[in-house]
N, C-alpha and C positions, 0 to 999 in steps of 0.2 A: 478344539473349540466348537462349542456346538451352535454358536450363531455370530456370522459373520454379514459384516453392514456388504450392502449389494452399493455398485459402482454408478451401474443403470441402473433405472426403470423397465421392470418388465412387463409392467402394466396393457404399454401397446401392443406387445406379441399376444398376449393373453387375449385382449380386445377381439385384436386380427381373427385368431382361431375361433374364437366363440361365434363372431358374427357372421361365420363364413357359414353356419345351418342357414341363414337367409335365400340365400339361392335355391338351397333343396325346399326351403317353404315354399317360393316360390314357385317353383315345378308343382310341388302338392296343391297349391291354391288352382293353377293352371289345371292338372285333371281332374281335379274337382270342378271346372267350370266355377271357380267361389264369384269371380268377378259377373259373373252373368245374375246372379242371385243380388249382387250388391250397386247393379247399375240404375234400375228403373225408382229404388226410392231407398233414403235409408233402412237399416233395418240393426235389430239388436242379437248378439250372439244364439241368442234361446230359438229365437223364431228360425234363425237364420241353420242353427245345427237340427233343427227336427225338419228343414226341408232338405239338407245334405245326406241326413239319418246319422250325425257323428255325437261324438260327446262334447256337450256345450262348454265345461269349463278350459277341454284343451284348443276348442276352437278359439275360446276371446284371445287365449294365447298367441295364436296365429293371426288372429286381428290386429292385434297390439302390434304385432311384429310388422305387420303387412303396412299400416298406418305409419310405424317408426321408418321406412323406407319410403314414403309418401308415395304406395301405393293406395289407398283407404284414406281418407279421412273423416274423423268423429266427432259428433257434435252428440250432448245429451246421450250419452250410452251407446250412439247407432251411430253405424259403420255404413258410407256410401262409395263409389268410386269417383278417384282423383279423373281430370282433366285425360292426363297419360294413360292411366289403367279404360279409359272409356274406347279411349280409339287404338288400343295394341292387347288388353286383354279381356275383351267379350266376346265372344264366339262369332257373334254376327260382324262386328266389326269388317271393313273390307279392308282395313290394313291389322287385321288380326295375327299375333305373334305366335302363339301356342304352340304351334308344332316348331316353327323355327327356335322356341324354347327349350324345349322335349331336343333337338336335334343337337341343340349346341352342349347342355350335360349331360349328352348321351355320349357326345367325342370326350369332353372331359373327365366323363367317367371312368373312361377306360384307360385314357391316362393317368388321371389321378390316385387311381387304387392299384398301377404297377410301376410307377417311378423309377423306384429302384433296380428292378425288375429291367424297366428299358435302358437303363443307364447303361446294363451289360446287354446288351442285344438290341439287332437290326432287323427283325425283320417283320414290321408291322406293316411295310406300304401294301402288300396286297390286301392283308387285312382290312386296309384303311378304308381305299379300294372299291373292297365288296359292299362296305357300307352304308354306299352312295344308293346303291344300285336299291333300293327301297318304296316305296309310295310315298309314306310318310317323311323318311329322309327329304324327300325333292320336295314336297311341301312344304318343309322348312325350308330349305334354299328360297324356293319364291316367294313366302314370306317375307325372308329378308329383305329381297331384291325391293319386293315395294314398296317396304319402308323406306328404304335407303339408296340404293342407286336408278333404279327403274326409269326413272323420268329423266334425273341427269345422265345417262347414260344415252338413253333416247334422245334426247334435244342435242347431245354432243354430234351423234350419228348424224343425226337428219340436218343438219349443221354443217356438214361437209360440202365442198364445191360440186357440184354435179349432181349432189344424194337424187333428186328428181331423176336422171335419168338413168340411175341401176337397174339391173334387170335380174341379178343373183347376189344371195349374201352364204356366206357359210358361217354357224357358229359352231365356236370349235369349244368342246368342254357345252355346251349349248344346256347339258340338263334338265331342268324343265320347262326350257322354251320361251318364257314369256318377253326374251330380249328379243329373239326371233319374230317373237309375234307382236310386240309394241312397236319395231323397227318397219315389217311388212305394213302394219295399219297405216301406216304415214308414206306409204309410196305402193298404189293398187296394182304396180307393172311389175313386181320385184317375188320373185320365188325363192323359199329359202332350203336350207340342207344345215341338218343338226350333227355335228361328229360328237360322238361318248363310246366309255366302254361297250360293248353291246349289249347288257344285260339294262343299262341306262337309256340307251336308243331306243330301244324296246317299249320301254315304258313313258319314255317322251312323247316316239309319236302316239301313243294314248292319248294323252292329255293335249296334244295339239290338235287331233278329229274331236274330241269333246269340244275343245274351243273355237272350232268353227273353220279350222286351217285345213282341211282333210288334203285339199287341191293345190295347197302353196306352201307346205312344208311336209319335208320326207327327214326322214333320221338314219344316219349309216353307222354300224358300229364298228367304230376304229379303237385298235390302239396306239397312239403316236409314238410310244418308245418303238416301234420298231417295223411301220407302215407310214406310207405317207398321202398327204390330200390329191385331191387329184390336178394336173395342170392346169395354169392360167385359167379355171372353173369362175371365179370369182370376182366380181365389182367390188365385194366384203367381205371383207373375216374379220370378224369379232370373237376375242378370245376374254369371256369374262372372269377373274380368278382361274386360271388354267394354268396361265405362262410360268408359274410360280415353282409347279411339278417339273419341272426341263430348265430350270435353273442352270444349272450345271453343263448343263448342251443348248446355253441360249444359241448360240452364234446358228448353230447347226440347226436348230428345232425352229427357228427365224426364218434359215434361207428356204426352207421347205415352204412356212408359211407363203413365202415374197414367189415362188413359183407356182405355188394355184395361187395366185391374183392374174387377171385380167391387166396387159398395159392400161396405167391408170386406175389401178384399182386403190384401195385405201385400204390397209391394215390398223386395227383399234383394240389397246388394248385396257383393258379395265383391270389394275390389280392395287395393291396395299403397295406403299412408298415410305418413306421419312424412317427407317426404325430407328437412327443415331438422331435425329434428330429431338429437340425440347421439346416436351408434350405426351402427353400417354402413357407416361415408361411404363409404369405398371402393367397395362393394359398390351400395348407392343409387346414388352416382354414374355407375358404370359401367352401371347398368342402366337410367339416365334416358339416359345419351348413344347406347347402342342401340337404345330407342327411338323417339330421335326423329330418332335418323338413318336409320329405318327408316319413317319417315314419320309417324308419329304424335306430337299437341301433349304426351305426357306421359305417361310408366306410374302418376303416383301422383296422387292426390285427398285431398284432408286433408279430414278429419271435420268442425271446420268448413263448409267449404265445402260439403257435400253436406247437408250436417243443415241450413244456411239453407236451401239450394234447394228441399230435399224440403220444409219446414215453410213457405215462400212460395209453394207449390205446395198447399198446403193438405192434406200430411197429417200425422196424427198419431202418439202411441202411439212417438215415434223412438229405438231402443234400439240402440246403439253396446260391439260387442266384439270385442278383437284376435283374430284365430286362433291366433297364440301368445303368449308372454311374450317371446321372443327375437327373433322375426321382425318382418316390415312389414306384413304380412297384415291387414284389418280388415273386420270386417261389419256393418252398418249396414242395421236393419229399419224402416220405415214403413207406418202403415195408411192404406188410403183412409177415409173416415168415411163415414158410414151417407148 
């Protein structure tokens, strides 16, 4: 029989796949800086491709597209930037996205084009690893951070009983700094210490003497599978997105942490929560399957779980708050006791 009536609709799958060239537009709008061209006044394809140097009819293409994700909006033939596209994609921008855009389907990429490929095989985590250890990498990370956790993060910290009179913090996973250095601006008595791979320490304390930290943060390069911090060092350890990698040896990668604290010190952690939980599946899902095909047991830790451990671990005072109302983001304080 040469046509047979279909059960479903396959309409949606088709949709899903076509729409999905949106994201790599996206990235192309991004190196092309198109948002910086489209901020200060509208403007029409023609004008707009002879100051890129591209060909105008594939650009309105990309216009269209840019506009149909309510990046752009059109009035009269000319294309300006939306609300969102002003303060996440113009270069000047100080909560500018770019590179943390370039960053995030750079990871994608690499999963996406070997699926199959990692289905049979394990061994991407030092790969993963290495490609942290970057310039541009890390400025995507802080990118994010300022979008998104930086401030709730900080206000959680400096929110602690005592925060006034710390005197050391360690961030662990620390990268590039800027929780180190948002925390330190808020208490002028507190020295800090950055742990990462060391090709990442490296490049951290860079960007922390740029920033003005040269005398109150140092970077050590550790690796936690199999080195530990050093004793009771610490009033703080903030592990931001870290805890996630030691999944698997929380209990054990914990009591390390609870031994460089200082009696009375406070452990915080900032990571992803809720994945069974309503809400996000899509978005949870796809970002549990990247990382653990990236080598890692799991991006997310339910509160639960970390509030036994830390409390069988023997600390107390344990105070548990989302970073948003909309997000997966969660932070999770414990003190060590006197």
């Amino acid at each position: 029989m040469i046509t047979t009536q279909p059960c479903s609709n396959f309409e949606p799958m088709r949709t899903m796949l076509v729409e999905s060239i949106s994201t790599k537009v996206i990235l192309s709008a991004v190196e092309l800086k198109l948002f910086d061209f489209t901020e200060a006044q509208p403007i029409a394809p023609s004008p707009l491709a002879r100051q890129l140097g591209v060909i105008p009819d594939r650009l309105e293409c990309v216009l269209e597209l840019l506009t149909a994700v309510d990046l752009l909006s059109k009035e009269s033939g000319k294309y300006r930037n939306t609300t969102f596209s002003s303060e996440f994609l113009v270069s000047e921008s100080p909560l500018y996205q770019g590179d943390n855009i370039e960053l995030i389907m750079k990871f994608n990429n690499a999963i996406e084009d070997s699926i199959t490929r990692l289905l049979f095989s394990d061994n991407q985590r030092d790969k993963t690893d290495n490609e942290w250890a970057v310039t541009k990498a890390m400025e995507g990370c802080a990118q994010e951070a300022r979008s998104t956790s930086l401030l709730p993060v900080t206000e959680f910290v400096t929110g602690l009983p005592d925060f006034t009179h710390f005197s050391t913090m360690g961030d662990i996973g620390g990268n590039h700094g800027l929780y180190s250095m948002a925390i330190l601006e808020k208490n002028s008595k507190m020295q800090g210490t950055i742990f990462d791979l060391p090709p990442i320490a490296e490049l951290a304390q860079k960007r922390c003497i740029t920033a003005g930290f040269k005398n109150r943060i140092v970077t050590c390069g550790i690796d936690l599978r199999n080195e530990q911090l050093p004793l009771e060092s610490f009033d703080l350890l903030l592990s931001s997105h870290v805890l996630y990698a030691f999944k698997n040896k929380l209990h054990d990668t914990l009591a390390g942490f609870v031994q460089a604290l200082t009696p009375r010190g406070w452990f915080v952690s900032h990571h992803y929560s809720g994945l069974s939980k309503q809400g996000n599946e899509q978005m949870k899902a796809s970002l549990e399957l990247l990382t653990r095909f990236s080598g890692y047991p799991s991006h997310f830790i339910e509160q639960e779980d970390l509030t036994s451990v830390l409390a069988d671990l023997g600390l107390i005072n344990i105070r548990c708050q989302p970073v948003s109302q909309t997000g997966t983001g969660l932070l999770i304080a414990a003190q060590k006791p006197q």
